[in-house]
C-alpha positions as CSV (number, residue, x, y, z in Angstrom):
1,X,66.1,17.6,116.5
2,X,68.1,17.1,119.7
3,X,68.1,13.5,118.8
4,X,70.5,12.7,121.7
5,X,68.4,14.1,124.8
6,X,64.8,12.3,125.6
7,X,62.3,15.1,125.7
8,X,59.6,14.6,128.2
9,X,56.6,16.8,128.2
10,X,53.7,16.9,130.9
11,X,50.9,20.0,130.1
12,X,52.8,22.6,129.8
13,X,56.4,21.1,131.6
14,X,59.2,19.9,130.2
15,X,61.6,17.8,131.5
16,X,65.3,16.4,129.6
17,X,67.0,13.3,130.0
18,X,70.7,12.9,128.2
19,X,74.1,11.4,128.5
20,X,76.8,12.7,128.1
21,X,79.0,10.8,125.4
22,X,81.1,11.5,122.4
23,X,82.3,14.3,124.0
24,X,85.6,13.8,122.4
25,X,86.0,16.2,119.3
26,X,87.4,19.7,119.0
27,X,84.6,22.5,118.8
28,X,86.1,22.9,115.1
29,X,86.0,19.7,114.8
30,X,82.9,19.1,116.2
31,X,80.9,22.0,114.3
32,X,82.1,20.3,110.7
33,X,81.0,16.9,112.1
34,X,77.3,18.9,113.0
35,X,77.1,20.4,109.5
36,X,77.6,16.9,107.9
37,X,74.9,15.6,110.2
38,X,72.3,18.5,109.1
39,X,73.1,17.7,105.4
40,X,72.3,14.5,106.0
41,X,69.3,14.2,108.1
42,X,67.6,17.5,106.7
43,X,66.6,19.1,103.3
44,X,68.7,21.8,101.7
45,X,69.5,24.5,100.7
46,X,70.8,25.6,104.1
47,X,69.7,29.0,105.2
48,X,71.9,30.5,108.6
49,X,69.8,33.1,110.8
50,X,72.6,35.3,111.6
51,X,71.9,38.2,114.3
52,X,75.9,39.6,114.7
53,X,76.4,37.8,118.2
54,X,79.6,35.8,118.7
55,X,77.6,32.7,118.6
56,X,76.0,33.4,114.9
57,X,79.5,34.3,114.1
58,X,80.7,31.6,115.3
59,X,78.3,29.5,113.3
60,X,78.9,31.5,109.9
61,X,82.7,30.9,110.0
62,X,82.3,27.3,110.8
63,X,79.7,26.4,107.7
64,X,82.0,29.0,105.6
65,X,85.6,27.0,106.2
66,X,82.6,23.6,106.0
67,X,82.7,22.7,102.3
68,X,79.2,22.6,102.7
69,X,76.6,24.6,100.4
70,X,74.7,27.3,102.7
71,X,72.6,30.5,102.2
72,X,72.5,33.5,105.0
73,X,70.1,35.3,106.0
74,X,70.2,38.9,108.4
75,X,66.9,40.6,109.0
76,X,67.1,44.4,109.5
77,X,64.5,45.3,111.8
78,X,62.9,49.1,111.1
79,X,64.0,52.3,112.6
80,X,67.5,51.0,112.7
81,X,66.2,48.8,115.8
82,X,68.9,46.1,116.0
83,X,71.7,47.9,114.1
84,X,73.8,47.5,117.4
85,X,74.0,44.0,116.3
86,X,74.1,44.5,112.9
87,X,77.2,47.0,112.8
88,X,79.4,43.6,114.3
89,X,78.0,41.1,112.1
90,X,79.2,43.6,108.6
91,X,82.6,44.2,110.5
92,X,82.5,40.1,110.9
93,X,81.3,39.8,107.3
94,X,83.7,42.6,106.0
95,X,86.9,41.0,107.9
96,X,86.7,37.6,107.1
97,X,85.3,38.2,103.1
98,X,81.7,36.4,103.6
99,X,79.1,37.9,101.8
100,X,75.7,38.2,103.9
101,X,72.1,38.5,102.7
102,X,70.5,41.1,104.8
103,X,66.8,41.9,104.3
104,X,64.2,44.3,105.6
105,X,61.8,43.1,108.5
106,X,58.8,45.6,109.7
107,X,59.5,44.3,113.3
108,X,57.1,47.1,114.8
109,X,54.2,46.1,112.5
110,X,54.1,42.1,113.4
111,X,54.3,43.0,117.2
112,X,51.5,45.2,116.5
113,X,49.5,43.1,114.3
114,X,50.8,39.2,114.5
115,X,52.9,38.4,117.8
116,X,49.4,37.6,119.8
117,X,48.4,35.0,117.2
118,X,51.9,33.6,116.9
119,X,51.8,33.8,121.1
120,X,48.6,31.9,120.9
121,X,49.5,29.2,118.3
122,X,52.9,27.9,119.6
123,X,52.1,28.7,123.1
124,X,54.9,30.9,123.3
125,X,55.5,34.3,125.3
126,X,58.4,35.7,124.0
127,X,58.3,38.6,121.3
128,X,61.9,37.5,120.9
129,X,60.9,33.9,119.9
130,X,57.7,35.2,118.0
131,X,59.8,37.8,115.9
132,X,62.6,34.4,114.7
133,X,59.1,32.6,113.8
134,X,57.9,35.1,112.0
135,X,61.4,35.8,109.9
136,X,62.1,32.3,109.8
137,X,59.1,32.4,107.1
138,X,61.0,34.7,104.9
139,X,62.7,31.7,104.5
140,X,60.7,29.9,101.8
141,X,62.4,26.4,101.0
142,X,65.0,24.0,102.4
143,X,66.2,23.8,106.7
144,X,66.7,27.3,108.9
145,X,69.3,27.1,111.0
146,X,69.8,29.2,113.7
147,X,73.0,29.2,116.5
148,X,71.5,29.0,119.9
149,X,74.6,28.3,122.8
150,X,76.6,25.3,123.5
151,X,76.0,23.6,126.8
152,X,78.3,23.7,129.9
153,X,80.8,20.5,129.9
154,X,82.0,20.6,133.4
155,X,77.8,20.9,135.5
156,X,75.8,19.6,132.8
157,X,72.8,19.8,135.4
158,X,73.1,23.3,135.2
159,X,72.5,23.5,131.2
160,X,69.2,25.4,131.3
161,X,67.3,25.7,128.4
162,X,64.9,28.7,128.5
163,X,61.0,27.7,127.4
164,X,60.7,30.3,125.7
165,X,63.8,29.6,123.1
166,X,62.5,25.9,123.3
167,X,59.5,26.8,121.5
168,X,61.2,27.3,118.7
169,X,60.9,23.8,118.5
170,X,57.2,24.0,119.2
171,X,56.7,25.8,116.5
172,X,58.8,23.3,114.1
173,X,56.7,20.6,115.3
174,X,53.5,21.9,114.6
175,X,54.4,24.0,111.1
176,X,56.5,21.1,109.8
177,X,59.0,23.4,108.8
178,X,62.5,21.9,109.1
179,X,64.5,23.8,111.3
180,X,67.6,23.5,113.8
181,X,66.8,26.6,116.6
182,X,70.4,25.7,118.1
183,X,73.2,24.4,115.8
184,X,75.6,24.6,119.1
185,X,73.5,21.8,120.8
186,X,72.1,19.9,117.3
187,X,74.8,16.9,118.1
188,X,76.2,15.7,121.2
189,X,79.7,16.0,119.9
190,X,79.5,19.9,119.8
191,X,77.4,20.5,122.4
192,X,80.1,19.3,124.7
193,X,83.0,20.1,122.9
194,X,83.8,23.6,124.9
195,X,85.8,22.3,127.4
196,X,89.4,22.9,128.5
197,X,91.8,22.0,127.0
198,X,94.5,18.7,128.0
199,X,98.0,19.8,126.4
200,X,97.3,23.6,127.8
201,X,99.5,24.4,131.2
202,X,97.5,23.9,134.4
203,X,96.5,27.6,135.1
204,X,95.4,28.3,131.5
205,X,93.3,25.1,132.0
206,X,91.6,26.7,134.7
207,X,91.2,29.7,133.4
208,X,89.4,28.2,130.2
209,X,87.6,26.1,132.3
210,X,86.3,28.7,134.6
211,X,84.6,30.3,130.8
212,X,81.7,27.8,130.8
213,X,81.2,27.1,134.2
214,X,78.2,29.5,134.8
215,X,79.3,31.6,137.7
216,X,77.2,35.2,139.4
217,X,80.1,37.1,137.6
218,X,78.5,40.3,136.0
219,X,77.2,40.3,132.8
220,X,79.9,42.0,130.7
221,X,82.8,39.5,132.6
222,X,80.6,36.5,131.3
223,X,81.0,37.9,127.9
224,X,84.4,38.4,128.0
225,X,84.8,35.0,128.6
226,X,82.8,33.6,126.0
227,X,84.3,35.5,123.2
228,X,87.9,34.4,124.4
229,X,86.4,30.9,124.8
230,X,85.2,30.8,120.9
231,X,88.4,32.4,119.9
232,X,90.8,30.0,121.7
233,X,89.4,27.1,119.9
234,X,89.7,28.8,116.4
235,X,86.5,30.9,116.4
236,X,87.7,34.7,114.7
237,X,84.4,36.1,116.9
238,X,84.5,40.2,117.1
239,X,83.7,40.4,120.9
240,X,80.1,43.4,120.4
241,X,81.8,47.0,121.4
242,X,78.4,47.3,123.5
243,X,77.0,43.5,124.4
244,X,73.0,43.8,125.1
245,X,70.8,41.1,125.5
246,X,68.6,41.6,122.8
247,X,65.7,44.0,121.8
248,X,66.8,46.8,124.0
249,X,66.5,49.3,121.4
250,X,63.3,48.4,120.7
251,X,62.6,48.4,124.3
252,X,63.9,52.0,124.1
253,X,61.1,53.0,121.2
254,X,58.4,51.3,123.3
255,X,59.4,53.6,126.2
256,X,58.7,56.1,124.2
257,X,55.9,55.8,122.2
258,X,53.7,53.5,123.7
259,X,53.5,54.1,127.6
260,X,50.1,55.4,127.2
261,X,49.1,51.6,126.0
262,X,49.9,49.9,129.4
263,X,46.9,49.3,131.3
264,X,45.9,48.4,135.1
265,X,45.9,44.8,134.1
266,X,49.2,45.4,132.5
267,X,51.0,46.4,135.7
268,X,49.4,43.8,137.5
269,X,51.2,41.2,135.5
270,X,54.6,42.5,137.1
271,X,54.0,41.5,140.3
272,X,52.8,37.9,139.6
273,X,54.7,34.8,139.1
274,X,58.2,35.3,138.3
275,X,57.7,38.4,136.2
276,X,60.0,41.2,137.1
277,X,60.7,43.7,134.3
278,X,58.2,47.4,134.3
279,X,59.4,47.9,130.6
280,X,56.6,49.2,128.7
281,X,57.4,46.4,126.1
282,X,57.4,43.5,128.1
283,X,54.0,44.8,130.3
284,X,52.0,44.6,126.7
285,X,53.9,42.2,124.9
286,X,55.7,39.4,127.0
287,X,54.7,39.5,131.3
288,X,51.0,38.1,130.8
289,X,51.5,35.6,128.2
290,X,55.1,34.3,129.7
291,X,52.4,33.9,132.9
292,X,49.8,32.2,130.5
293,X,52.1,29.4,129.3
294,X,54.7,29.1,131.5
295,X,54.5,27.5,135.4
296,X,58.2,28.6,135.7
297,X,60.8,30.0,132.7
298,X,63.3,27.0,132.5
299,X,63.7,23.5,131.5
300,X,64.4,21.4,134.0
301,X,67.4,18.8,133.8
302,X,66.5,15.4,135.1
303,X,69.6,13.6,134.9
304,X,73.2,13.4,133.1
């Protein structure tokens, strides 16, 4: 995993040493060369976690137009909780002729019964993270593969890695389970493929450019600019017709339904640390632990 960045840990820390080299291939290109590498270095069959973002479509299309042999796998949280995703990843799926295995997941009953344990385990404070663990075990043979993000060519020092998505990793480790948590960074040679363009003219080169350079642009303007990114270098993406950051609807149901749960203690959690979000679901499920595991929420790059 990550073979090509040194990965040091102290307690609870982490810290990432890499060059940046063979940085020469396509993102097409580069994503075949990736696939290759996974069939070599891990055990099939394939399985692709696919949550309808640009960057799991991205992933799909590459592995289908691979040659390779690989299996997919969609979970459909309950209450129709992550159908905003879901809706783009049939269009995707519908468009472009790829069939994709979607199977029910009682999302509300592991973060009722199971996230604390899995929280506890992998040292992990994420009901985001905790909920892929948990599906990735619906997985019963051979290497899960999920998309994660590929890094930013131009300020590689600025390539954060959230710890919370790095336990994913974590978890790996200590289950044994072979996994790949982001295909976009598994090799070198795609992680830094997403760059401009040489043959382009000058201002489409900057405009291209200006995609993966991370910027204080809102939200929504970043998007647009990843989508068109993806599908200037021969991703088909469908851009999301409303782009959310994951588990909002299910922030929506906690809202409403479990309010009366937060406690004193609860609230507290808010104002310590780096902690900023009153959400009823992240004051039970995410602000206390995230405090209990993590000195600050990002991996820090040591050198390029």
């Amino acid at each position: 995993m990550l073979s090509w960045i040194n990965i040091q840990k102290n307690n609870y820390d982490y810290f990432l040493e890499y060059k940046k080299e063979n940085d020469h291939m396509q993102p097409l290109e580069a994503a075949y060369y990736t696939i290759d590498y996974i069939h070599k270095n891990y055990p099939s069959p394939y399985t692709l976690m696919l949550s309808g973002g640009v960057d799991s479509q991205a992933m799909l299309w590459a592995w289908h137009n691979s040659a390779k042999d690989y299996l997919t796998y969609s979970g459909v949280y309950n209450n129709g909780l992550n159908e905003n995703d879901l809706c783009t990843l049939r269009e995707f799926s519908s468009i472009r002729n790829i069939p994709v295995n979607f199977v029910d997941f009682d999302l509300l009953k592991f973060l009722k019964e199971e996230h604390l344990s899995y929280v506890e385990k992998y040292r992990c404070g994420s009901p985001h993270m905790t909920a892929f663990m948990k599906m990735s075990e619906m997985i019963a043979e051979g290497t899960v593969i999920m998309a994660g993000n590929f890094w930013n060519y131009w300020s590689p020092e600025v390539n954060i890695i959230d710890k919370n998505n790095f336990a994913l990793y974590r978890y790996a480790e200590i289950t044994e389970r072979p996994m790949v948590p982001f295909f976009f960074c598994e090799t070198q040679e795609l992680a830094f493929s997403f760059k401009y363009k040489a043959n382009l003219p000058t201002p489409e080169n900057l405009a291209i450019k200006s995609i993966v350079e991370r910027d204080h642009t809102p939200n929504s303007i970043s998007y647009a600019r990843k989508v068109k990114l993806y599908q200037d270098y021969g991703f088909p993406v469908l851009r999301q017709e409303k782009k959310l950051t994951g588990f909002e609807l299910v922030k929506d149901y906690y809202d409403k339904h479990h309010a009366q749960d937060v406690t004193i203690s609860d609230k507290l959690s808010r104002i310590q640390g780096k902690q900023r979000s009153n959400r009823v679901f992240d004051l039970l499920l995410r602000n206390k632990y995230e405090l209990k595991f993590l000195k600050d929420k990002y991996i820090s790059i040591l050198k390029s």
